[in-house]
PyMOL Python script that loads the backbone (N, CA, C, O; Angstrom):
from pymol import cmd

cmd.read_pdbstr("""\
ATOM      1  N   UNK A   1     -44.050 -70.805  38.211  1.00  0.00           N
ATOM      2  CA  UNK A   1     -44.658 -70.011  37.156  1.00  0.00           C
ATOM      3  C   UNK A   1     -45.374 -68.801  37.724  1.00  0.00           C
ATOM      4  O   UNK A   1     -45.118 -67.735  37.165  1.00  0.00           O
ATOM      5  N   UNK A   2     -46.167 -68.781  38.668  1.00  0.00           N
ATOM      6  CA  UNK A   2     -46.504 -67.451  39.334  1.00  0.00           C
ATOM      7  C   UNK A   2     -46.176 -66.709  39.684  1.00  0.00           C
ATOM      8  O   UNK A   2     -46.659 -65.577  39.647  1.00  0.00           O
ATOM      9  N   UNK A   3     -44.770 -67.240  40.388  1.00  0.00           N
ATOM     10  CA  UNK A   3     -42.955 -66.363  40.947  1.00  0.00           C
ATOM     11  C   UNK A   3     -43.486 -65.626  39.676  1.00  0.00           C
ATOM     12  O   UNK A   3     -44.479 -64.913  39.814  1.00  0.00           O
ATOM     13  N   UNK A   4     -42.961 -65.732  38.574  1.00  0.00           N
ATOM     14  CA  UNK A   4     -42.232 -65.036  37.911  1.00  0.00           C
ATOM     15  C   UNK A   4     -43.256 -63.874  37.324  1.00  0.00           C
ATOM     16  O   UNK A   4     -42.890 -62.738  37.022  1.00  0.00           O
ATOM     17  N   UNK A   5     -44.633 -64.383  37.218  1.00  0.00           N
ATOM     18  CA  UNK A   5     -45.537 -63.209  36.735  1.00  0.00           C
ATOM     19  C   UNK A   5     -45.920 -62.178  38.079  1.00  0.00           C
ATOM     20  O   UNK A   5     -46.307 -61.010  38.063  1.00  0.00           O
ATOM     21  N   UNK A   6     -45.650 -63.094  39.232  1.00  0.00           N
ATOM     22  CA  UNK A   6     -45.758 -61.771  40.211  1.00  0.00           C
ATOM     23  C   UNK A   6     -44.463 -60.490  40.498  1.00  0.00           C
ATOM     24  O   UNK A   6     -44.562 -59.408  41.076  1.00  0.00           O
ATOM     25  N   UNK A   7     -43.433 -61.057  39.921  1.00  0.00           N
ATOM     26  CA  UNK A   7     -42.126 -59.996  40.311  1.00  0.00           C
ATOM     27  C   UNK A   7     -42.263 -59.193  38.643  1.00  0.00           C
ATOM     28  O   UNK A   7     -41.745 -58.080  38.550  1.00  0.00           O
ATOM     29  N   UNK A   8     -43.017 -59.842  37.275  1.00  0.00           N
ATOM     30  CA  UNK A   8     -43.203 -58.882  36.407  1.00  0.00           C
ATOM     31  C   UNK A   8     -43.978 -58.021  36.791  1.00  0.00           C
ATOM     32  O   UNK A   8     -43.694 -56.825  36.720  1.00  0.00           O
ATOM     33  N   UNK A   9     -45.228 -58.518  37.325  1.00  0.00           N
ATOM     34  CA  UNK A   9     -46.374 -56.779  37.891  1.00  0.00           C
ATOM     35  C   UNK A   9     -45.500 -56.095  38.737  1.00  0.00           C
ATOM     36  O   UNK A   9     -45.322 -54.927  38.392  1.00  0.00           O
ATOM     37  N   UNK A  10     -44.861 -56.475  39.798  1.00  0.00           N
ATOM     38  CA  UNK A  10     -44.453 -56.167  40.656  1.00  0.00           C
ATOM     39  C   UNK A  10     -43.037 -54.570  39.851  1.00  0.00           C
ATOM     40  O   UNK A  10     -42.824 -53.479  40.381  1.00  0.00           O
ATOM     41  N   UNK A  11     -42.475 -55.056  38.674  1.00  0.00           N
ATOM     42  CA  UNK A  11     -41.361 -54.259  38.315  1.00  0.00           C
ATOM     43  C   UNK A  11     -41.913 -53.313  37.566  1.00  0.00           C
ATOM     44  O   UNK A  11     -41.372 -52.220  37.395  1.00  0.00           O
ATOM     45  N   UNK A  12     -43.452 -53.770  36.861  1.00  0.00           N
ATOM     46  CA  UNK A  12     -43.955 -52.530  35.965  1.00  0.00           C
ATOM     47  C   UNK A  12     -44.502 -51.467  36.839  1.00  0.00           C
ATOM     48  O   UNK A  12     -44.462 -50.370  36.282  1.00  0.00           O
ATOM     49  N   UNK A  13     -45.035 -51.442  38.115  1.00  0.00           N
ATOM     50  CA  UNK A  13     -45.836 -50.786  38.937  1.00  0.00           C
ATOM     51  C   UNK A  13     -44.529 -50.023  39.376  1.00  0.00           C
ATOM     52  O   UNK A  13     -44.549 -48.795  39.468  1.00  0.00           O
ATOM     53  N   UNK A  14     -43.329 -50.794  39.661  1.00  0.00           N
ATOM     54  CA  UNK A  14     -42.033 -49.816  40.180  1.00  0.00           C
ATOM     55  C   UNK A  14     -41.513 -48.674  39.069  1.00  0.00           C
ATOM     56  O   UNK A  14     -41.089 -47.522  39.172  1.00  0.00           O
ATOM     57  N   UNK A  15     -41.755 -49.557  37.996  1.00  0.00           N
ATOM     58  CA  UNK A  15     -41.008 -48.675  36.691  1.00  0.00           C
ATOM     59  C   UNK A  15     -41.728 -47.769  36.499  1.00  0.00           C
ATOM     60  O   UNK A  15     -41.079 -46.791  36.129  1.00  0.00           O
ATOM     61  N   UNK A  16     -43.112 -47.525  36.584  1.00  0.00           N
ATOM     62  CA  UNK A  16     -43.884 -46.799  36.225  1.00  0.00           C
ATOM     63  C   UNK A  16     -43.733 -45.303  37.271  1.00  0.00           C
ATOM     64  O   UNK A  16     -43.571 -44.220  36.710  1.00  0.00           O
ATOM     65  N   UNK A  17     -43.796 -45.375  38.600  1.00  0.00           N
ATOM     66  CA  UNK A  17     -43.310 -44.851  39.526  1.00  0.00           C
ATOM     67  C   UNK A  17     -41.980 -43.613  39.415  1.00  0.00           C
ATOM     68  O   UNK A  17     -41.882 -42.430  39.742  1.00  0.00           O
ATOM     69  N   UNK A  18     -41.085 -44.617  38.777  1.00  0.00           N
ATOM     70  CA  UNK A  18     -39.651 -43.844  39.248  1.00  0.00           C
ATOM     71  C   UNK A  18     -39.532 -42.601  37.886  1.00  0.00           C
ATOM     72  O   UNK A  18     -40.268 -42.703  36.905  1.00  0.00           O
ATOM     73  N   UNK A  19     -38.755 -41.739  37.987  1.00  0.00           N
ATOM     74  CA  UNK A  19     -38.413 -41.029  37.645  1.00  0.00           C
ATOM     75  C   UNK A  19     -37.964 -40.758  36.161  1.00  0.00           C
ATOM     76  O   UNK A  19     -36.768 -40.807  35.872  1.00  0.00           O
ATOM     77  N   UNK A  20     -39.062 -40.432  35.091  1.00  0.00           N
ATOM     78  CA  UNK A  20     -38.379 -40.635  33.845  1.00  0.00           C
ATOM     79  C   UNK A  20     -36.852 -40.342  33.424  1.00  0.00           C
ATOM     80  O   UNK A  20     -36.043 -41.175  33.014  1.00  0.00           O
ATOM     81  N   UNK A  21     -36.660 -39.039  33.611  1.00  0.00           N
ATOM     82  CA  UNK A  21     -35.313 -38.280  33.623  1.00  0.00           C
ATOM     83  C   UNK A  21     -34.764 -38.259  35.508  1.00  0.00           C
ATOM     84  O   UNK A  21     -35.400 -38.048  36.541  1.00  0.00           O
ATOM     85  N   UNK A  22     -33.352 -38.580  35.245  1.00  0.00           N
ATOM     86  CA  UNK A  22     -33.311 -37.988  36.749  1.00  0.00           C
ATOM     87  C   UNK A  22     -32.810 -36.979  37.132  1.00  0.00           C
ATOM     88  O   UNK A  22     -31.751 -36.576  36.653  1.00  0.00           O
ATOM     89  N   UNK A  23     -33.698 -36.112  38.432  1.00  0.00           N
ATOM     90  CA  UNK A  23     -33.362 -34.306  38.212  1.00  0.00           C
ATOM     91  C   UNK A  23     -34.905 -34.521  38.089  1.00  0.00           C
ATOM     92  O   UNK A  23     -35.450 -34.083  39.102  1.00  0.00           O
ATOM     93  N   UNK A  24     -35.741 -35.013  37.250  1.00  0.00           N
ATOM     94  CA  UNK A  24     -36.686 -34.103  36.960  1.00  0.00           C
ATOM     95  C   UNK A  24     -38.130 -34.922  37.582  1.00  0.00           C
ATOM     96  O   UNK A  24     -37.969 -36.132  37.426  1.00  0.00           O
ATOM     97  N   UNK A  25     -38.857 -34.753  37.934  1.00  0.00           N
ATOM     98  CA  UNK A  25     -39.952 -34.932  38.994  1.00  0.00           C
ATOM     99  C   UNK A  25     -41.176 -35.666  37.873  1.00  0.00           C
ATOM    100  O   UNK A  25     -42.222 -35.949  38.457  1.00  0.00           O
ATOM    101  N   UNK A  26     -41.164 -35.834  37.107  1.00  0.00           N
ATOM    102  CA  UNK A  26     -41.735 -36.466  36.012  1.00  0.00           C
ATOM    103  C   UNK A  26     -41.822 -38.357  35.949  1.00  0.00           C
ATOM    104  O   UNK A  26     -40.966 -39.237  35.869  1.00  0.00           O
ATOM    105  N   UNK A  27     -43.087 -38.349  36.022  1.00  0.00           N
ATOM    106  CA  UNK A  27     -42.534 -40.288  35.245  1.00  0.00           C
ATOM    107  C   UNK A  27     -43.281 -40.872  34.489  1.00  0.00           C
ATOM    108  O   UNK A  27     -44.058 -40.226  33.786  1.00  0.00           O
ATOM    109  N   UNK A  28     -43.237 -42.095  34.450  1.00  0.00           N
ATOM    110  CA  UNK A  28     -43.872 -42.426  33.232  1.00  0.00           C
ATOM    111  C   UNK A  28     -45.438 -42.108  32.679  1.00  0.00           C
ATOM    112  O   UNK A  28     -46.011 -41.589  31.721  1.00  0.00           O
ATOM    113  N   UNK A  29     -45.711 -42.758  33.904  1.00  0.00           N
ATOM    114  CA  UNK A  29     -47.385 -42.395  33.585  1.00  0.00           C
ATOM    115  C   UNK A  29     -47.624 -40.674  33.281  1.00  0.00           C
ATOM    116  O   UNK A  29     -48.324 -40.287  32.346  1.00  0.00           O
ATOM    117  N   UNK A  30     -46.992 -39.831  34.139  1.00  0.00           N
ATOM    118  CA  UNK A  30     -47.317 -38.529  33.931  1.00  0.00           C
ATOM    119  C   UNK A  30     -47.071 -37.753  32.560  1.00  0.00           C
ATOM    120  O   UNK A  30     -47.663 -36.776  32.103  1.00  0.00           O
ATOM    121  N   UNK A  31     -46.023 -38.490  32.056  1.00  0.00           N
ATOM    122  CA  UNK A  31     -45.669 -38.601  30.490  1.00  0.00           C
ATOM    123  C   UNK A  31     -46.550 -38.893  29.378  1.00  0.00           C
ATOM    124  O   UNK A  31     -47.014 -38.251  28.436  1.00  0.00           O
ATOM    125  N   UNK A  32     -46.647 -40.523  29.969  1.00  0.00           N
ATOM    126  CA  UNK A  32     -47.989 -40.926  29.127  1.00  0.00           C
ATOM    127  C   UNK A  32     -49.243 -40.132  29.093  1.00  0.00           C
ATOM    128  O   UNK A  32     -49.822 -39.889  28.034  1.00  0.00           O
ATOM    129  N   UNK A  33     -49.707 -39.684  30.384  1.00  0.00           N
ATOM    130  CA  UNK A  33     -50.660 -38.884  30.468  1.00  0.00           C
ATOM    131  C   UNK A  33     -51.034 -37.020  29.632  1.00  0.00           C
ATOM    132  O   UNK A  33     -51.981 -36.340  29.237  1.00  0.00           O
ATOM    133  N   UNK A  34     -49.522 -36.968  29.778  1.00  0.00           N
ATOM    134  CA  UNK A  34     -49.158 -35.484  28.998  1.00  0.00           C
ATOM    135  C   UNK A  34     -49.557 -35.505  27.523  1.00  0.00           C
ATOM    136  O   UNK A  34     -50.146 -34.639  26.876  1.00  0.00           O
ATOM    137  N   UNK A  35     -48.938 -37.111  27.018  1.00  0.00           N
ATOM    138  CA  UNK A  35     -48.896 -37.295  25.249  1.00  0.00           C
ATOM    139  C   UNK A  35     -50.238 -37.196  24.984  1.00  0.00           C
ATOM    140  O   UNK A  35     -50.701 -36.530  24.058  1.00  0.00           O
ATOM    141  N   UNK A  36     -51.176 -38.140  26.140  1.00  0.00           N
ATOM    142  CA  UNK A  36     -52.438 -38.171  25.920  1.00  0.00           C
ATOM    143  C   UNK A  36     -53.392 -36.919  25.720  1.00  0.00           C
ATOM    144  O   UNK A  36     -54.330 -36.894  24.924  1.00  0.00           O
ATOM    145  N   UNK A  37     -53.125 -36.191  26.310  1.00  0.00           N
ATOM    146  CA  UNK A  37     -53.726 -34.774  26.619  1.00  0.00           C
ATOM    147  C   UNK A  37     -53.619 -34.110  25.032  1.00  0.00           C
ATOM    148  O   UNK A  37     -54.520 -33.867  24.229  1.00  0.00           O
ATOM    149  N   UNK A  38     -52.083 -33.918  24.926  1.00  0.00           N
ATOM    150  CA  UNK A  38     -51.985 -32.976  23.922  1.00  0.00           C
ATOM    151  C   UNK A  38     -52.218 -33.267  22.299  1.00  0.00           C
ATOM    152  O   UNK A  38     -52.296 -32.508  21.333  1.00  0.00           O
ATOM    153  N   UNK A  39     -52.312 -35.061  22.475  1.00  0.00           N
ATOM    154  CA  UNK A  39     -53.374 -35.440  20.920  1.00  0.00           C
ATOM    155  C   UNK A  39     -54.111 -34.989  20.993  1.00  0.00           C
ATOM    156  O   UNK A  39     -54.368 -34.166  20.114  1.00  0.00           O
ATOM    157  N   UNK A  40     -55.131 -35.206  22.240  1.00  0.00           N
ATOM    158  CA  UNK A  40     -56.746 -34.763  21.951  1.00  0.00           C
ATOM    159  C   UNK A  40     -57.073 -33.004  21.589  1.00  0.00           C
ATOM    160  O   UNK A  40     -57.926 -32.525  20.842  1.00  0.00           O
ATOM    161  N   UNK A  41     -56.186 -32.421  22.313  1.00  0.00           N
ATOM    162  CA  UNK A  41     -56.105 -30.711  22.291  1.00  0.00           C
ATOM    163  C   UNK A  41     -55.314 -31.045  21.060  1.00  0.00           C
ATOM    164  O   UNK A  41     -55.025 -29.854  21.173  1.00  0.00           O
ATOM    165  N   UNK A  42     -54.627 -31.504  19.918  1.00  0.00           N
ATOM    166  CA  UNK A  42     -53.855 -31.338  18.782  1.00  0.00           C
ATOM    167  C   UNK A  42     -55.777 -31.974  17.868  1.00  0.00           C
ATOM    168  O   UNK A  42     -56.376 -31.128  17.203  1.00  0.00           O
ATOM    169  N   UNK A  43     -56.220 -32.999  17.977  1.00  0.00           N
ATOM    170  CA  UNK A  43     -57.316 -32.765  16.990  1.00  0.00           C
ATOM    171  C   UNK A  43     -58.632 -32.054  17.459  1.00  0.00           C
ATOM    172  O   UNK A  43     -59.675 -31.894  16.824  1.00  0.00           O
ATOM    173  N   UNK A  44     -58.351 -31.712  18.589  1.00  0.00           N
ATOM    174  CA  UNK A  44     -59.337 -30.472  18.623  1.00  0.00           C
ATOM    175  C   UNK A  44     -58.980 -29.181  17.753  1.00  0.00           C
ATOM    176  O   UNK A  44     -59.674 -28.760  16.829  1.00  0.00           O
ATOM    177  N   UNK A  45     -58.019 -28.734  18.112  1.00  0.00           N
ATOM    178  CA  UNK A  45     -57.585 -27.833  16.775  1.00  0.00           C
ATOM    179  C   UNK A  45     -57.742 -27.908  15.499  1.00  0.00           C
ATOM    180  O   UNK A  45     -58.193 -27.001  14.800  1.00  0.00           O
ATOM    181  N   UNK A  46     -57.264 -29.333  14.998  1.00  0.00           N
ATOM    182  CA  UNK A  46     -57.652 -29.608  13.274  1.00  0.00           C
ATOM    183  C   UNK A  46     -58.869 -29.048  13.223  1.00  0.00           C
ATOM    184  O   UNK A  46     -59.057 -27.972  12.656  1.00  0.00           O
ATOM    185  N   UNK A  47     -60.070 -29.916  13.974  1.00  0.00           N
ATOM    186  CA  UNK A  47     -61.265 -29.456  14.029  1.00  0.00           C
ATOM    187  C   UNK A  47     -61.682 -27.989  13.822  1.00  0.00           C
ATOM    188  O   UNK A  47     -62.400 -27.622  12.893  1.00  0.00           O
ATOM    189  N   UNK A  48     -61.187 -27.213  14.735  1.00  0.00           N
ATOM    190  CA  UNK A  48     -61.311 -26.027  14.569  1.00  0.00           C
ATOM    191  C   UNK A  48     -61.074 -25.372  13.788  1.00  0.00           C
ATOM    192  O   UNK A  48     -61.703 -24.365  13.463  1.00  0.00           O
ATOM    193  N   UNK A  49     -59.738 -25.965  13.130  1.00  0.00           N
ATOM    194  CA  UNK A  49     -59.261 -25.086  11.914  1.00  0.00           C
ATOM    195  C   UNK A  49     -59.641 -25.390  11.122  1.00  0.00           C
ATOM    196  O   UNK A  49     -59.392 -24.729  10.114  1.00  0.00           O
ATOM    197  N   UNK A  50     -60.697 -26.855  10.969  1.00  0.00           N
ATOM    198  CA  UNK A  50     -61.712 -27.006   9.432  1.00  0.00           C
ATOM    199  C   UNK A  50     -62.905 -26.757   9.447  1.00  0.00           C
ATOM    200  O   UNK A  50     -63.610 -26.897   8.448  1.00  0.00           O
ATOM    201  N   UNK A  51     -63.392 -26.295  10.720  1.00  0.00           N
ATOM    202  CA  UNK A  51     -64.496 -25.689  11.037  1.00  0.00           C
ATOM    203  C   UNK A  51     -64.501 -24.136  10.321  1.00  0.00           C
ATOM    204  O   UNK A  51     -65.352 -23.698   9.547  1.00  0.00           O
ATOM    205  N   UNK A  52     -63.423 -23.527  10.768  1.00  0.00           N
ATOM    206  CA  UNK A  52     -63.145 -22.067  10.339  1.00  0.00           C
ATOM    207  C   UNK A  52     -63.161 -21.839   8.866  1.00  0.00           C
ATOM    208  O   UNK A  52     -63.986 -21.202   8.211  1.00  0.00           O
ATOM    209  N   UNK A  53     -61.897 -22.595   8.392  1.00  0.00           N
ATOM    210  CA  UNK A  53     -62.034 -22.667   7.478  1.00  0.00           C
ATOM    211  C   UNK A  53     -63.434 -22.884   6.484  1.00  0.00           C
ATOM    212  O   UNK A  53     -63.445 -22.032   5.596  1.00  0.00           O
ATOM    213  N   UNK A  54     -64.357 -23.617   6.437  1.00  0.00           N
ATOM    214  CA  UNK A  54     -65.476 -24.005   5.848  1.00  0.00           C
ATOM    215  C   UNK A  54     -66.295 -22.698   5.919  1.00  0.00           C
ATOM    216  O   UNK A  54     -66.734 -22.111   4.930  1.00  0.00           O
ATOM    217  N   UNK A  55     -66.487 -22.218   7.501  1.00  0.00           N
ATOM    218  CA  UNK A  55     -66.857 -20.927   7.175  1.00  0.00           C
ATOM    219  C   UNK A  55     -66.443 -20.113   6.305  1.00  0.00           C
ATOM    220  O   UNK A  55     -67.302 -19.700   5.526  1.00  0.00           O
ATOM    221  N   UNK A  56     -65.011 -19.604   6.128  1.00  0.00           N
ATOM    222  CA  UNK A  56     -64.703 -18.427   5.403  1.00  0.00           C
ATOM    223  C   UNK A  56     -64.576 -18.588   3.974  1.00  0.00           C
ATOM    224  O   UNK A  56     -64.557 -17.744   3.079  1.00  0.00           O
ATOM    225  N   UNK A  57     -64.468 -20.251   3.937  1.00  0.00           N
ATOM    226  CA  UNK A  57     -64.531 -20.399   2.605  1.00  0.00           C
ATOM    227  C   UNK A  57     -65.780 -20.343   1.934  1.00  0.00           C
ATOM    228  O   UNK A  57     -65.778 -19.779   0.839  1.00  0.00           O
ATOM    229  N   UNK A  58     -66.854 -20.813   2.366  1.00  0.00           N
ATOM    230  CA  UNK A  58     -67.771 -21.553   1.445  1.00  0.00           C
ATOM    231  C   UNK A  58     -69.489 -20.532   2.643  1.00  0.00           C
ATOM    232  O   UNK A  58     -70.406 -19.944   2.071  1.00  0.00           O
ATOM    233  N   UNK A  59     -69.395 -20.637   3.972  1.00  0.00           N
ATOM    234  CA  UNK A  59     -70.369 -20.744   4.932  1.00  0.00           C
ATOM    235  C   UNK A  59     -70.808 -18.678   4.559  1.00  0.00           C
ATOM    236  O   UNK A  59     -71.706 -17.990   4.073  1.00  0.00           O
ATOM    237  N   UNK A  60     -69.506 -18.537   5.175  1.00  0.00           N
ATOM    238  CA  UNK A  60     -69.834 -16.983   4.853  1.00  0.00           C
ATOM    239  C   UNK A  60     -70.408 -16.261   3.178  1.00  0.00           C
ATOM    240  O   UNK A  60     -71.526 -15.779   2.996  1.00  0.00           O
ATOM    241  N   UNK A  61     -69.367 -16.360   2.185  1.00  0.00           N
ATOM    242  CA  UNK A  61     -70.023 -16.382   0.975  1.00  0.00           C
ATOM    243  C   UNK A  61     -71.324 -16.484   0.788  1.00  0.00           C
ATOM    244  O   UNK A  61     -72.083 -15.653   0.289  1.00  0.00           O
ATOM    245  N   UNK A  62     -71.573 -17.621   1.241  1.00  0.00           N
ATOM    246  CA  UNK A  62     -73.211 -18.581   0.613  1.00  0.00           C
ATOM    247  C   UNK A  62     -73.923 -17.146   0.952  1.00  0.00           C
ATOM    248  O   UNK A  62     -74.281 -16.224   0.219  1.00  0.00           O
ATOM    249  N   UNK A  63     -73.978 -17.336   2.328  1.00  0.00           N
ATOM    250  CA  UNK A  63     -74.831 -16.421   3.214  1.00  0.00           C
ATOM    251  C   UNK A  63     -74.639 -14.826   2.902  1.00  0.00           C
ATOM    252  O   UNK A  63     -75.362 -14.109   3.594  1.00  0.00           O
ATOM    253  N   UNK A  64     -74.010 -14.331   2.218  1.00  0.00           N
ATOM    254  CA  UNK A  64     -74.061 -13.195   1.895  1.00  0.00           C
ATOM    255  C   UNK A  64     -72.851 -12.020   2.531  1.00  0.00           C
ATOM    256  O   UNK A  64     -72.549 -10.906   2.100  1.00  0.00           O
ATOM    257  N   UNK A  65     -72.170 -13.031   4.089  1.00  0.00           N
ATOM    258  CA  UNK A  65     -71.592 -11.733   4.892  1.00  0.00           C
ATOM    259  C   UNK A  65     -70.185 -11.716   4.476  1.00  0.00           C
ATOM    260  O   UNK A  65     -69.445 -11.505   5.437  1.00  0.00           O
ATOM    261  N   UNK A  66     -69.544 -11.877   3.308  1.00  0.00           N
ATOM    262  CA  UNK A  66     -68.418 -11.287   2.445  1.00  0.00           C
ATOM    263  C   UNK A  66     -68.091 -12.081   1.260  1.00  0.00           C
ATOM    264  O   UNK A  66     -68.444 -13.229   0.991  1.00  0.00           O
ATOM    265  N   UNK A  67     -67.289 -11.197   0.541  1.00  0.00           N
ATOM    266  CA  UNK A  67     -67.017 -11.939  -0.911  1.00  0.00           C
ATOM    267  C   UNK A  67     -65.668 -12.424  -0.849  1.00  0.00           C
ATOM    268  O   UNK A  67     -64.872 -11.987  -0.017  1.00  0.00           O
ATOM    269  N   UNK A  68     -65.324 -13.453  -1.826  1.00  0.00           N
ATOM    270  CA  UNK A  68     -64.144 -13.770  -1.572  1.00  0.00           C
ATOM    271  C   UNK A  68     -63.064 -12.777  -2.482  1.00  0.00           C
ATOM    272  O   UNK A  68     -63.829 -12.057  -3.124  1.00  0.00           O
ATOM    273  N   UNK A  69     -61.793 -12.435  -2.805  1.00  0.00           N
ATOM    274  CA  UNK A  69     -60.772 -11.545  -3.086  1.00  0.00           C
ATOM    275  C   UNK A  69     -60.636 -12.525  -4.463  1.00  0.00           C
ATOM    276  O   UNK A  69     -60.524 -12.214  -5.649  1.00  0.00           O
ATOM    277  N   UNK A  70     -60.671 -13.309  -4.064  1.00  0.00           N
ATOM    278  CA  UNK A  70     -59.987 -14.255  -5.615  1.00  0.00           C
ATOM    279  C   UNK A  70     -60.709 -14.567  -6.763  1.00  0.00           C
ATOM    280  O   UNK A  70     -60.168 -15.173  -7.687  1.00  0.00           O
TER     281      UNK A  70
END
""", "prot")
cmd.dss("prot")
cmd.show_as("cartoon", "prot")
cmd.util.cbc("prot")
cmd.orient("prot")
């Protein structure tokens, strides 16, 4: 029973290693790591863009520094 859970760690640590595409210098983890990145920079943006938004909608108005067109 240990055989067999030591040659499973043993194949994920290899798999993880080798080469997602081959040709291309990339693997898994660096993949995983990429997806990871570009959620957090994808809801940093939302953020930003409902941040902005709130301003131009509602923040600026209130305050006096433009009117809205509509």
């Amino acid at each position: 029973m240990g055989e067999a859970k030591r040659r499973q760690n043993s194949d994920a640590n290899t798999k993880a290693n080798q080469p997602l595409i081959p040709g291309l210098p990339i693997t898994k983890q660096q993949s995983e790591q990429f997806i990871a990145l570009t959620t957090k920079g994808a809801w940093i943006g939302i953020g930003a863009l409902v941040v902005i938004w709130l301003t131009v909608r509602l923040i600026g108005p209130a305050l006096g520094w433009w009117e809205l067109a509509d």
